[in-house]
C-alpha positions in Angstrom: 312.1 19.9 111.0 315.3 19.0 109.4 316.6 21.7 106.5 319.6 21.6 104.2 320.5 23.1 101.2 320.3 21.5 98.1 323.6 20.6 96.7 323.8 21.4 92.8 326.9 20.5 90.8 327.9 21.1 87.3 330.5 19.5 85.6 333.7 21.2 85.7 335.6 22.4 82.8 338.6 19.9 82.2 341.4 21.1 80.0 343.4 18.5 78.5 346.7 18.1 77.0 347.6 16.2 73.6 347.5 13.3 75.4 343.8 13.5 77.0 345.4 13.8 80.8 343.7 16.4 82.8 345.8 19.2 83.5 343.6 21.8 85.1 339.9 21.3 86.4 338.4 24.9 85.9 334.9 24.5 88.3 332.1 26.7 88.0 331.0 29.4 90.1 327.6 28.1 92.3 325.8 31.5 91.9 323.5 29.4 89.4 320.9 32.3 89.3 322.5 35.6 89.1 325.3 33.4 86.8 321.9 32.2 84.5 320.8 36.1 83.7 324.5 37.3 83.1 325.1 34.0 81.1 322.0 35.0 78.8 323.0 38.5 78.7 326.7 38.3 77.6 325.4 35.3 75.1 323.3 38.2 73.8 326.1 40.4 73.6 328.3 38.2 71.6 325.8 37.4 69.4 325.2 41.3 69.0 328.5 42.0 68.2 329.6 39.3 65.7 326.8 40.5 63.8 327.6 44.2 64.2 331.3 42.7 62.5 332.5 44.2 65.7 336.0 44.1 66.4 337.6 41.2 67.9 338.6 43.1 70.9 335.1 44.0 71.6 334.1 40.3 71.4 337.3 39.1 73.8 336.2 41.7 76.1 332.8 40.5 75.9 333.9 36.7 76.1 336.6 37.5 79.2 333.5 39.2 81.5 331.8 35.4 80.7 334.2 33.7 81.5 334.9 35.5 85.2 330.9 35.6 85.3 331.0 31.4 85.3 334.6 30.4 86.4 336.1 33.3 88.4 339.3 35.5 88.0 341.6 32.8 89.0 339.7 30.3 87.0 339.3 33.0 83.5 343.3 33.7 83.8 343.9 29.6 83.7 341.7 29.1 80.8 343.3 32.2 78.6 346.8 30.5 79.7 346.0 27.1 78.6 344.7 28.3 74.8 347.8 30.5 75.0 346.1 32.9 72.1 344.1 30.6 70.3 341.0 32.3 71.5 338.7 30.8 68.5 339.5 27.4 69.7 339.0 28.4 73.2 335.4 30.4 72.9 334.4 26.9 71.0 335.0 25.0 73.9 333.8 27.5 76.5 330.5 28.0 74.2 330.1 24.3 74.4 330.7 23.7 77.8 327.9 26.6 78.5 325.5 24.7 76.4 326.4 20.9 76.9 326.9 21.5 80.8 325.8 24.9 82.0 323.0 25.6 81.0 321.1 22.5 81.3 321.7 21.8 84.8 321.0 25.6 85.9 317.6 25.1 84.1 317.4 21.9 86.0 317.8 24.0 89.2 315.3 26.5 88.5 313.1 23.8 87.5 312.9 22.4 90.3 313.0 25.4 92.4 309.6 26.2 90.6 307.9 22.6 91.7 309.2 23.3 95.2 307.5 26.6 95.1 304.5 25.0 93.5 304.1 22.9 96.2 304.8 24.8 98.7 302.0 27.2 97.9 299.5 24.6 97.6 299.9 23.2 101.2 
């Protein structure tokens, strides 16, 4: 029997400057599970809080556990650099990135980690 791991890749975070070049690739973490349930629950938490008219630290706190959750310490420090403060324009593209590219291919995974458990009971 021959194994090997099933190799799972989502798109990278690109940050670009004025002139669309690349400057720093930001890849996500490849805990796709345990990333999933933390990426739901701080998404809860955010939501929470805007609508508690929490203050904005409380939300950057919130935001900056994310973004280590999905892209590492290294990876969160590069992003906060590159928006240099403009942390409304940078939890826009974060947010989208989550939803345009996270999200969907971790569902893809799990998806397909259900079929393979599907059929793998069945035999």
């Amino acid at each position: 029997m021959k194994a090997r791991r099933n190799q799972y890749k989502i798109e990278p975070l690109m940050l670009c400057d004025d002139n669309d070049n690349v400057v720093e690739t930001i890849n996500v973490r490849s805990d796709y599970i345990a990333m999933r349930n933390r990426l739901l629950a701080s998404l809860g938490d955010i939501q929470k809080l805007s609508e508690d008219h929490a203050t904005d630290e409380a939300i950057g706190g919130v935001v900056l556990e994310l973004m280590k959750g999905l892209y590492g310490e290294e990876g969160a420090v590069k992003i906060l650099e590159f928006f240099e403060g403009n942390y409304t324009e940078m939890i826009t593209i974060v947010t989208q990135h989550i939803y345009e590219d996270i999200l969907p291919a971790v569902n893809r995974l799990l998806d397909e980690r259900r079929k393979q458990a599907k059929a793998y009971g069945r035999k």
